[in-house]
Structure formats: C-alpha cells, structure tokens
PyMOL CGO cylinders between C-alpha atoms (Angstrom):
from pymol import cmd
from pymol.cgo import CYLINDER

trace = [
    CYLINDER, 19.50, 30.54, 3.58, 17.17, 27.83, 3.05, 0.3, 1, 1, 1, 1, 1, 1,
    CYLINDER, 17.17, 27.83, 3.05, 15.63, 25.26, 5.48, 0.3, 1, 1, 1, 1, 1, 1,
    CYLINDER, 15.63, 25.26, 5.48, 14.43, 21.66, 5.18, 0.3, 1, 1, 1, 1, 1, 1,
    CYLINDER, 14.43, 21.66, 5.18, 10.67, 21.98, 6.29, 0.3, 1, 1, 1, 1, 1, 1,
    CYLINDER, 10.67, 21.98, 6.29, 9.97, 17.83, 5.35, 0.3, 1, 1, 1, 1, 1, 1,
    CYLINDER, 9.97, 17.83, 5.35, 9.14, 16.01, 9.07, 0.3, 1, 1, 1, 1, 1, 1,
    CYLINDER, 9.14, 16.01, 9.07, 9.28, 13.09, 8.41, 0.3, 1, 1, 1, 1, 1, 1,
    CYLINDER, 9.28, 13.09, 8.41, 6.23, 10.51, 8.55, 0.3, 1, 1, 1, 1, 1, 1,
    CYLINDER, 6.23, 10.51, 8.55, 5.11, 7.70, 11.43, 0.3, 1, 1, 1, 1, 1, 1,
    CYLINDER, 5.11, 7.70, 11.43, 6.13, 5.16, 9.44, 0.3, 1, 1, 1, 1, 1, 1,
    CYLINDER, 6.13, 5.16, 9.44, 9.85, 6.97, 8.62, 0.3, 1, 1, 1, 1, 1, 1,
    CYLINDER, 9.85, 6.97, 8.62, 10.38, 7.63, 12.51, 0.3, 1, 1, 1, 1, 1, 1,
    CYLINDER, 10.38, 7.63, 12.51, 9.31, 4.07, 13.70, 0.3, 1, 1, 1, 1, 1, 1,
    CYLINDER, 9.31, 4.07, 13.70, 11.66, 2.62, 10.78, 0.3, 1, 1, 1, 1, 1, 1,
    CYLINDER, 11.66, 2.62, 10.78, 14.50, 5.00, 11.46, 0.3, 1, 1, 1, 1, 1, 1,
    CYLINDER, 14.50, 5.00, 11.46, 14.30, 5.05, 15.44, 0.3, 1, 1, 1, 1, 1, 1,
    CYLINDER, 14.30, 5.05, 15.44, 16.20, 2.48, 17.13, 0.3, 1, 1, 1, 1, 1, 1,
    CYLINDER, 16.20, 2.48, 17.13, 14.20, 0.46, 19.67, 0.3, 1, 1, 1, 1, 1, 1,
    CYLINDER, 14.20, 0.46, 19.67, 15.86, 1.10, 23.23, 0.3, 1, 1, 1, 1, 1, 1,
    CYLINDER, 15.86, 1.10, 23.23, 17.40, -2.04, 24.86, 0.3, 1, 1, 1, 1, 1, 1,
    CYLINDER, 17.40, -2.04, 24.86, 16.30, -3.21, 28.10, 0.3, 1, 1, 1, 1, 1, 1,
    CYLINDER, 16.30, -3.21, 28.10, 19.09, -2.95, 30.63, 0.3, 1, 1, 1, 1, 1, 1,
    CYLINDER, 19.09, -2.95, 30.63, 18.35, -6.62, 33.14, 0.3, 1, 1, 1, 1, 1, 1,
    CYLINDER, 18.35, -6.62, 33.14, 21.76, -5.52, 34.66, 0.3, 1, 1, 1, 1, 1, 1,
    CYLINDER, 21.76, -5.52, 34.66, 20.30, -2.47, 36.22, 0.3, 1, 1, 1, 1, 1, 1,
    CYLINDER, 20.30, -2.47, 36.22, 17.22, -4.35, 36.70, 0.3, 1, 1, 1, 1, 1, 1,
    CYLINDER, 17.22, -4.35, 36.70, 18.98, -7.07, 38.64, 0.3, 1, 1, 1, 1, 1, 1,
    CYLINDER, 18.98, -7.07, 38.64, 21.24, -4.84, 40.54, 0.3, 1, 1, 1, 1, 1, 1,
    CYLINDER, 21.24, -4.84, 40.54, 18.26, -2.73, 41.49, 0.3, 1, 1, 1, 1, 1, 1,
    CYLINDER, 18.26, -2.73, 41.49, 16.35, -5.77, 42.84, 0.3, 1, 1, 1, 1, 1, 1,
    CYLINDER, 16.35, -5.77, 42.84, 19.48, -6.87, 44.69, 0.3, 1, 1, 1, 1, 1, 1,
    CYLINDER, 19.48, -6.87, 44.69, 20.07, -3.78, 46.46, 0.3, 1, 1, 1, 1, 1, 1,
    CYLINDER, 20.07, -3.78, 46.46, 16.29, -3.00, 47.48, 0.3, 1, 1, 1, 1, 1, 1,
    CYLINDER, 16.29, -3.00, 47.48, 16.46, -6.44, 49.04, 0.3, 1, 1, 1, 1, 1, 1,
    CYLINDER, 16.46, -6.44, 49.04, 19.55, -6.14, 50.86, 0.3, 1, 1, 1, 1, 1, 1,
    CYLINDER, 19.55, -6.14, 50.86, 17.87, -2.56, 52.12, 0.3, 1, 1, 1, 1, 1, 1,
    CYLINDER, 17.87, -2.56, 52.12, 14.84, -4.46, 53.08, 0.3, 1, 1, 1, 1, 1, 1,
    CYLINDER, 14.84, -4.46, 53.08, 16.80, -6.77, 54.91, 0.3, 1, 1, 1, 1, 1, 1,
    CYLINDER, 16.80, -6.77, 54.91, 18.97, -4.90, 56.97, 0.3, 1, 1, 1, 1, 1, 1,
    CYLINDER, 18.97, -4.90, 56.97, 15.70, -2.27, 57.72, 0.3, 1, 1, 1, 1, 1, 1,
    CYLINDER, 15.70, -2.27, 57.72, 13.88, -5.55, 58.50, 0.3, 1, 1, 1, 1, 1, 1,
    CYLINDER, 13.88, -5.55, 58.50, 16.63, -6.91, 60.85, 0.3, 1, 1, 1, 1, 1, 1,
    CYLINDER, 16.63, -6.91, 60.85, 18.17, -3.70, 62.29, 0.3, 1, 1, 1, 1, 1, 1,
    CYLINDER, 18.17, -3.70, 62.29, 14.60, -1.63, 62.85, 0.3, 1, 1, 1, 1, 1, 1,
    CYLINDER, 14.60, -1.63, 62.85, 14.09, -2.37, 66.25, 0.3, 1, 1, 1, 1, 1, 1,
    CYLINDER, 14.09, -2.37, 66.25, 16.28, -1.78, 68.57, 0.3, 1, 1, 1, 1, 1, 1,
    CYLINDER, 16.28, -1.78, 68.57, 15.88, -5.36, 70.43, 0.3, 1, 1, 1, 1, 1, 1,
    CYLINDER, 15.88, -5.36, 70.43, 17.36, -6.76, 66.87, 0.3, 1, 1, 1, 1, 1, 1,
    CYLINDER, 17.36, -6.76, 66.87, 19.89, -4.93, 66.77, 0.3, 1, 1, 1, 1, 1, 1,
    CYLINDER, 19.89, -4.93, 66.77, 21.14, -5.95, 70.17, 0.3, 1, 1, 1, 1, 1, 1,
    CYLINDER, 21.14, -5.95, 70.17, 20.62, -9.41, 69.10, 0.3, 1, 1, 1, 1, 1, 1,
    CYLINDER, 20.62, -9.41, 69.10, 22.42, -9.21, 65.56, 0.3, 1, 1, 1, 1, 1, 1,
    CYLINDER, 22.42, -9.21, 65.56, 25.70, -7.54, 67.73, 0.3, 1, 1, 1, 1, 1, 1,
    CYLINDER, 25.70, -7.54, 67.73, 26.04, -10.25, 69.76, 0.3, 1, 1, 1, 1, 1, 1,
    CYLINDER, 26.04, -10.25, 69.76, 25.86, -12.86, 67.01, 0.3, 1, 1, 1, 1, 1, 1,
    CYLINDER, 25.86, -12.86, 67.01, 28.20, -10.99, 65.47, 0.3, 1, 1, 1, 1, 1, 1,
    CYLINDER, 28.20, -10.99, 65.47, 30.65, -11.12, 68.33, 0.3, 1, 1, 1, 1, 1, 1,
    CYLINDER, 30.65, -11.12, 68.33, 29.78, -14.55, 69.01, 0.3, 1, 1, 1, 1, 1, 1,
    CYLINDER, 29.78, -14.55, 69.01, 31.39, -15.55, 65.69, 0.3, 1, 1, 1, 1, 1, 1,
    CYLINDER, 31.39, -15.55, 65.69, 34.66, -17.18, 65.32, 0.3, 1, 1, 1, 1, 1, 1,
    CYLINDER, 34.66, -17.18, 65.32, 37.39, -16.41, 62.56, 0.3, 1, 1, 1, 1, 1, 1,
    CYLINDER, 37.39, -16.41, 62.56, 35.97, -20.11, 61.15, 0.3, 1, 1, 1, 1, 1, 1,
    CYLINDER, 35.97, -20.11, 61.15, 32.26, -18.48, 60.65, 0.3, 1, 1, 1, 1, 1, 1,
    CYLINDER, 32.26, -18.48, 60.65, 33.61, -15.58, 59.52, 0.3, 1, 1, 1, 1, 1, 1,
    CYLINDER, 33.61, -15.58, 59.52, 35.80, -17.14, 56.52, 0.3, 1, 1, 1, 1, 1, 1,
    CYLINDER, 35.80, -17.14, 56.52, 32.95, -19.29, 55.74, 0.3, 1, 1, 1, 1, 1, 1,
    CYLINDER, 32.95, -19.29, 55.74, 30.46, -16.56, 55.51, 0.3, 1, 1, 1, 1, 1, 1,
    CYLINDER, 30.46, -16.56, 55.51, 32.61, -14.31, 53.49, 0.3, 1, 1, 1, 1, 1, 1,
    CYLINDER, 32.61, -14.31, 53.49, 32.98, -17.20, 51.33, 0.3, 1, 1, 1, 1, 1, 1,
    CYLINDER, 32.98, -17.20, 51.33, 29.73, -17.43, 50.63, 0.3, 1, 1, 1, 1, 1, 1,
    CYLINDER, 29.73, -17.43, 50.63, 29.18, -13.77, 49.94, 0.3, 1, 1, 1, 1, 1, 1,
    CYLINDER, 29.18, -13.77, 49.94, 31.94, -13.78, 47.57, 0.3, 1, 1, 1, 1, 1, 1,
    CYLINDER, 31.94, -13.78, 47.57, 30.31, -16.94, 45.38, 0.3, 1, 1, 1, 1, 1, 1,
    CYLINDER, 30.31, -16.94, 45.38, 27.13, -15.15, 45.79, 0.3, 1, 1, 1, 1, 1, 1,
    CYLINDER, 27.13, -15.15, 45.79, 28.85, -11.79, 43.79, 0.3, 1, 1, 1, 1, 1, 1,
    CYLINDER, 28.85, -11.79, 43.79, 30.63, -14.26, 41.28, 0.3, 1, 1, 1, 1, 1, 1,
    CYLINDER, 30.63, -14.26, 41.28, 27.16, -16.17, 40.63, 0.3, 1, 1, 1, 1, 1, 1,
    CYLINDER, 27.16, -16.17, 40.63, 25.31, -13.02, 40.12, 0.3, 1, 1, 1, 1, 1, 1,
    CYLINDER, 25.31, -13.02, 40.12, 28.28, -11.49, 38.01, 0.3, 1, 1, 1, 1, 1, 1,
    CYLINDER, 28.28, -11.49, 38.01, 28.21, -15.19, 36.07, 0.3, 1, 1, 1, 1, 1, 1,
    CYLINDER, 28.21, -15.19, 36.07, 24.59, -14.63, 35.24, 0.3, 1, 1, 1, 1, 1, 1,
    CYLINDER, 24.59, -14.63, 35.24, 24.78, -10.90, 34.42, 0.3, 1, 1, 1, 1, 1, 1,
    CYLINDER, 24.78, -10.90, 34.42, 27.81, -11.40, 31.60, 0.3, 1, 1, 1, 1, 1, 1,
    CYLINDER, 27.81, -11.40, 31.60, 25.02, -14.21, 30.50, 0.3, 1, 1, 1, 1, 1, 1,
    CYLINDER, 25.02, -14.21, 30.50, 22.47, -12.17, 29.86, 0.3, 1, 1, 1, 1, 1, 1,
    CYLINDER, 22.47, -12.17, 29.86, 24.68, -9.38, 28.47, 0.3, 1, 1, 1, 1, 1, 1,
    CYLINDER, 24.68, -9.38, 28.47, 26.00, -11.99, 25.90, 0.3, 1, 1, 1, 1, 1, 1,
    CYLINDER, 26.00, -11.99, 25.90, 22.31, -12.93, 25.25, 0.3, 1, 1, 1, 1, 1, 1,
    CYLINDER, 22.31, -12.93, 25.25, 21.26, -8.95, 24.40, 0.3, 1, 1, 1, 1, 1, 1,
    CYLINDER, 21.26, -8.95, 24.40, 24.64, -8.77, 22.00, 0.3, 1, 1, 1, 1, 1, 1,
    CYLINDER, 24.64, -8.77, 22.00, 23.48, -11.29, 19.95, 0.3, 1, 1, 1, 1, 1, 1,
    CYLINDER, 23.48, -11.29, 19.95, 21.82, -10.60, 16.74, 0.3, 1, 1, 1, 1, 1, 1,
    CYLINDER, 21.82, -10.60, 16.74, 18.74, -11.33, 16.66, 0.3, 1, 1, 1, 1, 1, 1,
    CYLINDER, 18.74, -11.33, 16.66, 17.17, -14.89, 14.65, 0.3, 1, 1, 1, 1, 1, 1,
    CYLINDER, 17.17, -14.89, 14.65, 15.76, -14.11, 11.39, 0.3, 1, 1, 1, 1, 1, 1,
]
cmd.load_cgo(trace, "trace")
C-alpha cells in the first residue's frame, strides 16, 4: 500500500481552486429583512406606537387595504425582477 505524499504548490491550489461566487441574493434578502425588523422594532417598541399603529389599522377601509397590498405585492415582484437580474448577470461567462 502506497500513498501519494506530493501537496501540491501555491500556485497549483490558487489555479485549481475555484473562486467562490458572491451570493447578492442572500445579500439583498438579508438587507431586506433587517430593515423590515428595524422597522417594525422602530414602530412597535413603545407601547404608545403600538396603540397608534392599531387604530390606523382599524381605521382602514377594504379600498386602503387593496391598495396597500398592491403595493406590497409590486414591491416583491420588483425585488424578485432585480434578483433574476443579477442572477443572470453572475451566469454569464465572464469577457475575455
């Protein structure tokens, strides 16, 4: 039984090795989620806000609320356009 003892050089791993890819997904995801958090701590902290948020949100009508789920749901698609952007960006091979 034999065994390879060659490790290979600096120059062999860096050549070899596979650079990893930046994931912006996760990166935009991540920002999007730690500002919705911030929000909602910001907003809902104090108990005085949250009083005030509950009423506004009984004061709205089914009119408000259609319009502000429409706007949340073009807000997703947006940020779902510009995510399958930059995904089809990374895919490319890069210009020599």
């Amino acid at each position: 039984m034999t065994f390879d003892t060659h490790t290979p050089s600096e120059t062999e791993t860096a050549v070899s090795a596979p650079r990893p890819r930046i994931r912006f997904g996760t990166i935009v995801w991540g920002f999007l989620v730690f500002g919705a958090g911030t929000a909602l701590l910001s907003v809902l902290g104090a108990p005085g806000q949250r009083n005030h948020v509950a009423n506004w949100a009984l004061s709205l009508t089914p009119s408000d609320s259609i319009l502000i789920t429409t706007i949340v749901v073009g807000a997703a698609v947006l940020i779902l356009g510009l995510l399958s952007v930059v995904r089809s960006q990374q895919k490319r091979p890069p210009r020599e």
